[in-house]
C-alpha positions as CSV (number, residue, x, y, z in Angstrom):
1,X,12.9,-45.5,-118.3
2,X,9.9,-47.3,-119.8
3,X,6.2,-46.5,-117.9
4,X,5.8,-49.0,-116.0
5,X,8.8,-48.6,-113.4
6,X,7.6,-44.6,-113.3
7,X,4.6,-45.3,-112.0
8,X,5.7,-47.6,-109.7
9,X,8.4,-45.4,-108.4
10,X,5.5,-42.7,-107.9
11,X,3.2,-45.2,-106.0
12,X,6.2,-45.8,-103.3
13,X,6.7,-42.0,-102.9
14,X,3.2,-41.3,-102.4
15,X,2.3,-44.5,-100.2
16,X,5.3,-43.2,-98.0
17,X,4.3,-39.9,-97.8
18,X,0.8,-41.2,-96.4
19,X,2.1,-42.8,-93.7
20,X,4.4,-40.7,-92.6
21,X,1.8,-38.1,-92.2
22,X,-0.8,-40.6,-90.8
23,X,2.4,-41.4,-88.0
24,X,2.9,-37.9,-87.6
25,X,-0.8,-37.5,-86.6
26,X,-1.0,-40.1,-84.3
27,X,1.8,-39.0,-82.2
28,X,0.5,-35.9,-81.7
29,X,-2.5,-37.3,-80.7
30,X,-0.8,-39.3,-78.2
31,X,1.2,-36.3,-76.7
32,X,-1.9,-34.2,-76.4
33,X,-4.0,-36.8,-74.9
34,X,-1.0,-37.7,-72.2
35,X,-1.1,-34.1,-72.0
36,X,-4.4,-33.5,-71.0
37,X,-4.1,-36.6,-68.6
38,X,-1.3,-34.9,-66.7
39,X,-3.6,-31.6,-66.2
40,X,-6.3,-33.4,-65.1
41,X,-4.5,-35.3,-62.2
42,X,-2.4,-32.5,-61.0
43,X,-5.9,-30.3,-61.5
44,X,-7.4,-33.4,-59.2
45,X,-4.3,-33.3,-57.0
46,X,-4.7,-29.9,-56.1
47,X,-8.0,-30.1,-55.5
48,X,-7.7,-32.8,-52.9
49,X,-5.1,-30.7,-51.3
50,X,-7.0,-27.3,-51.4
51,X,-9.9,-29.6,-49.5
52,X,-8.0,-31.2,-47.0
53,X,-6.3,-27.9,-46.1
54,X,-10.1,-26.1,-45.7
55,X,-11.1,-29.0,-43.7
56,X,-8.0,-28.6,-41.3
57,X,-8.7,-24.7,-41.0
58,X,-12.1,-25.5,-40.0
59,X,-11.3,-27.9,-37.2
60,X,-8.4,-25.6,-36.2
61,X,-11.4,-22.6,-36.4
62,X,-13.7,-24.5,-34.5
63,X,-12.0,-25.5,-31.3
64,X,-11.4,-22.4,-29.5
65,X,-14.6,-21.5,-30.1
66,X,-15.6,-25.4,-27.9
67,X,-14.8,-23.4,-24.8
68,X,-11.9,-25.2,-22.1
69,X,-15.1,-27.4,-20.6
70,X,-16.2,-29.0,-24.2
71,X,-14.6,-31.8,-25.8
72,X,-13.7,-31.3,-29.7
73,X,-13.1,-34.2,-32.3
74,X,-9.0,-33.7,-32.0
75,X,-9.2,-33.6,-28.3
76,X,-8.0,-36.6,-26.3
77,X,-10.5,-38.8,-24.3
78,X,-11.3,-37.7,-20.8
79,X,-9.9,-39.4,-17.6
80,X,-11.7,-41.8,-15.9
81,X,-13.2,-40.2,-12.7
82,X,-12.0,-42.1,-9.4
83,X,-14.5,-44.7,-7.7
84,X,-15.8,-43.2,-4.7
85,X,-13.9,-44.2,-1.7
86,X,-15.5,-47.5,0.1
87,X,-16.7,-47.6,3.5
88,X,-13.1,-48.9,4.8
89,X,-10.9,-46.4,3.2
90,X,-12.8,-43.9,5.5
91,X,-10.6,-42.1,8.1
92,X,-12.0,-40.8,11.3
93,X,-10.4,-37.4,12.3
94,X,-11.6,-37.8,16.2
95,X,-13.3,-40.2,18.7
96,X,-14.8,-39.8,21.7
97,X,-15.5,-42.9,24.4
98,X,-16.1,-43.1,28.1
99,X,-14.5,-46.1,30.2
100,X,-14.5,-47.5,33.5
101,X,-11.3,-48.2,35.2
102,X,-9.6,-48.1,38.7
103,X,-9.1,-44.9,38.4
104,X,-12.5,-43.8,38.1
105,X,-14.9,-42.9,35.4
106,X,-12.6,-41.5,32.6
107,X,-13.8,-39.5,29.3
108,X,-11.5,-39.9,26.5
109,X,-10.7,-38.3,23.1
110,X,-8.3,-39.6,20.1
111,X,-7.1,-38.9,16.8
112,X,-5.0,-40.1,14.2
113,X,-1.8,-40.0,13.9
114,X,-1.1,-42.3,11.1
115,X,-1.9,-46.0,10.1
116,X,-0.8,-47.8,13.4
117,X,-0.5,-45.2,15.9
118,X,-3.0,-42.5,18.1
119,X,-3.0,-40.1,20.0
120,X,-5.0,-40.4,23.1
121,X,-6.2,-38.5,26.6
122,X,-8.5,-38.1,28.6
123,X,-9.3,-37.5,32.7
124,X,-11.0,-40.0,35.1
125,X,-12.8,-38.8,38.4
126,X,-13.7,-41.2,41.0
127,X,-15.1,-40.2,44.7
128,X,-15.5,-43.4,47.3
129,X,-16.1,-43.6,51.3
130,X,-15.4,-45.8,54.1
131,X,-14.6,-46.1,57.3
132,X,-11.6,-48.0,58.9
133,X,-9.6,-48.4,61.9
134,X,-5.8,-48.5,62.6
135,X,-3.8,-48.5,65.6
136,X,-7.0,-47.7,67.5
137,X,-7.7,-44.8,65.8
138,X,-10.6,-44.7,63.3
139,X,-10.8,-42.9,60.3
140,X,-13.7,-41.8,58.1
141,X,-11.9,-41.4,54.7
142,X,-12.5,-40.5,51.4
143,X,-10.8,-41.4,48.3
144,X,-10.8,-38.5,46.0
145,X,-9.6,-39.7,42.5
146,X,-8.7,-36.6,40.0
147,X,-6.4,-37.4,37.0
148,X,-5.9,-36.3,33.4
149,X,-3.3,-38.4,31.4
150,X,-2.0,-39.0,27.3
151,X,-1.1,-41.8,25.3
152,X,0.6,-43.0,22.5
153,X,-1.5,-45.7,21.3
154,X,1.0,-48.3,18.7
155,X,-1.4,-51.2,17.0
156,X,1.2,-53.8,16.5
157,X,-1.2,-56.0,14.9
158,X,-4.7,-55.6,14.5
159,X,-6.4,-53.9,17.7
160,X,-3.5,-55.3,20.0
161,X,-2.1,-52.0,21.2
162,X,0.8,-50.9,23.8
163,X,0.4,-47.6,24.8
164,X,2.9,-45.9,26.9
165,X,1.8,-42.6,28.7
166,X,2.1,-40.1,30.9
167,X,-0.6,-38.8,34.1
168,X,-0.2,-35.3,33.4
169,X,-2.1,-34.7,36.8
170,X,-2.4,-36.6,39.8
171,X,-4.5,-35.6,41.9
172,X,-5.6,-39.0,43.6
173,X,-5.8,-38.6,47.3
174,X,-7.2,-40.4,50.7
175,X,-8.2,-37.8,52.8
176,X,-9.8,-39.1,56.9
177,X,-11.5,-37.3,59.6
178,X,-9.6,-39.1,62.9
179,X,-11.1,-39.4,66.2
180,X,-10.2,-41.5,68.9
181,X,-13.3,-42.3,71.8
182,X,-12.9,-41.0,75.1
183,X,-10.8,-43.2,77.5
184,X,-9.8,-45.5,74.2
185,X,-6.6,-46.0,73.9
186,X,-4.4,-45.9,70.8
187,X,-0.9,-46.4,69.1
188,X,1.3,-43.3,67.9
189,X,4.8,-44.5,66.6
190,X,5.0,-47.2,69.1
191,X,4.1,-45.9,72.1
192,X,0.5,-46.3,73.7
193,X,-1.8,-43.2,74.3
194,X,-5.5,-42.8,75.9
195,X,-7.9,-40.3,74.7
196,X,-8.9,-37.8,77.4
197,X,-10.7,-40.3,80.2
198,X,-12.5,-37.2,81.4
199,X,-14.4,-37.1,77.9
200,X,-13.9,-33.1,77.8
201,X,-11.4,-32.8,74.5
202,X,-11.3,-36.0,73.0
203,X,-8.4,-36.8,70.3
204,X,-9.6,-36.1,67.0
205,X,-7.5,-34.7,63.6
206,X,-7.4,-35.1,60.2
207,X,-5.1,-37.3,58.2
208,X,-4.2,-37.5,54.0
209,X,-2.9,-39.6,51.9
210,X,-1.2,-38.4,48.3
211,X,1.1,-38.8,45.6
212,X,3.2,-37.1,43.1
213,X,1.5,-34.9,40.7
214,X,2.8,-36.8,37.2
215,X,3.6,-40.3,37.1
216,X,4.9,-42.3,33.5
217,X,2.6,-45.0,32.6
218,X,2.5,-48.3,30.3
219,X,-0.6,-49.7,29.0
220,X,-1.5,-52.8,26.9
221,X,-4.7,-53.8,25.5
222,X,-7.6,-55.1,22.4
223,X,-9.8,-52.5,20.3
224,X,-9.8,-48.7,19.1
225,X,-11.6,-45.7,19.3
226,X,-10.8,-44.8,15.7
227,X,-11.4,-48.7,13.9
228,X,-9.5,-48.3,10.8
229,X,-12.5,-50.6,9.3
230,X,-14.9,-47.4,9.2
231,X,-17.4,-48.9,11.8
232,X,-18.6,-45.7,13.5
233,X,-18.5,-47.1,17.2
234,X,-16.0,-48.5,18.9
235,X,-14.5,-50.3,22.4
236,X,-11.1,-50.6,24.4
237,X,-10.1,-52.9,26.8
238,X,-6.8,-52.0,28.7
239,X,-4.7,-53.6,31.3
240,X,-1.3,-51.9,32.8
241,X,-0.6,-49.4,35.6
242,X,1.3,-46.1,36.5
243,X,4.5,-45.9,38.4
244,X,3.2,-43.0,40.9
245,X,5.7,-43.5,44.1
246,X,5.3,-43.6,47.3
247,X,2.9,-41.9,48.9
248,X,2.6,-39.4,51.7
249,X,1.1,-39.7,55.0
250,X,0.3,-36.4,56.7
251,X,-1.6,-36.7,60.4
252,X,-2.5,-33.7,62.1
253,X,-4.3,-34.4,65.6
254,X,-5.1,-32.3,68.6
255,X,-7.0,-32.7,72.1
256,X,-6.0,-34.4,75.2
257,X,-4.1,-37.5,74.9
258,X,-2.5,-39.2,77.9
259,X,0.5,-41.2,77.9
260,X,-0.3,-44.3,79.6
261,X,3.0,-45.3,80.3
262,X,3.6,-41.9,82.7
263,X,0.2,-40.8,83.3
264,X,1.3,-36.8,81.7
265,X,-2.1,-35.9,79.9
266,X,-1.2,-33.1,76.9
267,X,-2.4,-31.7,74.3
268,X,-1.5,-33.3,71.2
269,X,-1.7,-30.8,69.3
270,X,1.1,-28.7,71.0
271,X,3.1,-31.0,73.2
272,X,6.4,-31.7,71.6
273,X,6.5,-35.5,73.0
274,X,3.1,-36.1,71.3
275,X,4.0,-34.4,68.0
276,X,7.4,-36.7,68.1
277,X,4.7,-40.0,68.3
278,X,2.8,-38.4,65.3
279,X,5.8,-37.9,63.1
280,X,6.7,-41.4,63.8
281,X,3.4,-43.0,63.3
282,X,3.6,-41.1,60.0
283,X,6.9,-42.8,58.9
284,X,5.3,-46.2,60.2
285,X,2.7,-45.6,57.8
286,X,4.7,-44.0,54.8
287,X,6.7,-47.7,55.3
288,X,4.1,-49.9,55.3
289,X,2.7,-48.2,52.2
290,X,6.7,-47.8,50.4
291,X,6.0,-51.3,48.5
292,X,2.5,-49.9,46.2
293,X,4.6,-47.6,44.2
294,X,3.1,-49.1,41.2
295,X,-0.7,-48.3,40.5
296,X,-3.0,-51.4,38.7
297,X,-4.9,-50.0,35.9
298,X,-7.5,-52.0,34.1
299,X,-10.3,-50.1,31.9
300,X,-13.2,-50.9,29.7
301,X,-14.9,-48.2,27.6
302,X,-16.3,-47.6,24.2
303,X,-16.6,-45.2,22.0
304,X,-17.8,-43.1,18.6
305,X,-16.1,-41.1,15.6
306,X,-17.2,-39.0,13.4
């Protein structure tokens, strides 16, 4: 082989060599650098982590230590306290009112029971005189008025109420001192009488007038004595009655009376003829009263709760 390929043959070998080992450099170059670039971000990666865990720790550390009464970043926002309840959501536990009515001067109490209904009583007192005659007999009576009585008060719309009821005591009575004039005459269950002429024991007696002890009641009416508004003060204005019965007449009498149909003078107290006429002017009287079995009731009072 002549000189000229040789050297050129050598030339190849050698420029290939070079760059093969140049190549071989710069890969491992590459693979280190890519190495180096892996540690670092997995180095950075952990160090993120390693923070975020101490940062964790320490808010976990720290809230105990807040107490149950102090707020911590992780805890939730507090509830809104409740507005204060207005002037018309306040509920009066009792009221207290005095009234006027027929059956006296009453003082009442009442509380709530719910929404629309009360519960209500009270006792009325009521003391009146006058004198009167009947049958020729006069009377100076006194109308004694005790009572105590309950209600249920229903507000069907507003301050329209119905209020049934009950007197729980009756004591209403008409009690009379009787006397009869000397030489008057007078009337005893039909048949005609004259007080002593002599004017020695003149008729005189006592008479009453009462009912039954309890009587049922109805009631109807405007207002309240517990305004579910919140005003402080209220009124009640009431119409109805109480279904009390008949009453009873009772007429004790005694002196001289003389029958003027026979001329017998006795004493009325003891002479069974006389004590017949009583119990029949009695019966005449329990008669003529049989139709007021029903008592009127019409009130006005007013009232305060607290």
């Amino acid at each position: 082989m002549r000189p000229a390929p040789r050297f050129v043959v050598v030339a190849v070998f050698v420029t290939l060599f070079l760059a093969g080992s140049f190549c071989s450099s710069i890969c491992e170059a590459q693979e280190s650098g890519i190495s180096a670039n892996s540690s670092a971000t997995a180095a950075s990666s952990e160090s993120i982590t390693a923070s975020d865990d101490a940062m964790i720790a320490a808010i976990l550390a720290a809230g105990p230590a807040a107490g149950p009464n102090e707020s911590s970043s992780l805890a939730l926002p507090a509830s809104p306290a409740p507005p204060p309840p207005s002037n018309g959501d306040r509920a009066a536990k009792i009221g207290i009112g005095a009234k006027v009515s027929l059956l006296g001067i009453g003082i009442e109490a009442a509380t709530p029971l719910s929404r629309r209904f009360n519960l209500r009583g009270g006792f009325n007192f009521l003391n009146y005189g006058r004198g009167f005659n009947n049958d020729g007999i006069h009377y100076d009576a006194t109308l004694n008025f005790r009572s105590a009585e309950a209600h249920l008060d229903w507000y069907v719309l507003g301050g329209f109420h119905i209020s049934p009821g009950v007197l729980l005591y009756n004591g209403n009575k008409l009690s009379a001192d009787a006397s009869v004039p000397a030489g008057q005459t007078f009337t005893l269950g039909g048949t005609q009488y004259a007080s002593d002429p002599t004017g020695l024991n003149p008729v005189t007696g006592t008479g009453e007038l009462t009912w039954p002890k309890a009587a049922p009641s109805i009631l109807a009416g405007f207002g309240n004595l517990l305004p579910r508004s919140g005003r402080h003060f209220g009124f009640n204005f009431e119409v109805g009655g109480a279904y009390m019965g008949a009453p009873t007449t009772t007429l004790n009498l005694k002196g001289t009376a003389c029958n003027t149909s026979t001329n017998v003078c006795a004493n009325a107290a003891t002479d069974p003829s006389i004590q017949s006429s009583i119990q029949a002017q009695e019966k005449k009287i329990n008669h003529d009263l049989s139709p007021f079995k029903f008592f009127p009731q019409i009130s006005l009072g007013f009232g305060i709760n607290f």
